[in-house]
C-alpha positions, 0 to 999 in steps of 0.5 A: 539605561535601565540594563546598565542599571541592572548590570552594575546591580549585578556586579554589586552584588557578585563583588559583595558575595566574593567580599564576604566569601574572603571574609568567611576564608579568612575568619575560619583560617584564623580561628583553626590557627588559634585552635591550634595555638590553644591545643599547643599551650595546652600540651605545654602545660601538661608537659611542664605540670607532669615534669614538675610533679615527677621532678625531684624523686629518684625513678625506681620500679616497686611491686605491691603483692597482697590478698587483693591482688598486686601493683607493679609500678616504675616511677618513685617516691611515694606516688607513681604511675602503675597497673593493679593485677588481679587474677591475672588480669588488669583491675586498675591503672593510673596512679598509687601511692607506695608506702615509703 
């Protein structure tokens, strides 16, 4: 009586710790699934908020020459995407604006 006892104790608790290792697999396969529709909308925005910002300009390619150095950029309108030369040699980069 008392070893039948002990062995459904023990399967009891094999079966519990199986329970909540599957639940363990299943909450972490789902959190890496919202993980990964977090990071698509995220670049989907980006996408659609970088298209929008760029959208209704005519694409040209503008060089700025001065005593501080030169920018030399493609893009158009009055802000662009460029590189900032100085002595040869990159000082700055991201966004400018150009004089129309």
């Amino acid at each position: 009586m008392v070893v039948e006892i002990v062995v459904v104790v023990i399967v009891v608790e094999i079966v519990v710790v199986v329970v909540v290792v599957e639940i363990v697999v299943v909450a972490v396969a789902v959190a890496v699934v919202v993980v990964r529709v977090i990071v698509a909308v995220v670049v989907v925005v980006v996408v659609v908020v970088s298209s929008r910002s760029s959208s209704g300009r005519c694409s040209s390619s503008s060089s700025i020459s001065s005593s501080r150095g030169s920018i030399n950029s493609s893009g158009g309108g009055s802000r662009v995407v460029g590189l900032q030369y100085s002595g040869g040699r990159v000082v700055q980069y991201g966004w400018f604006t150009l004089p129309n």
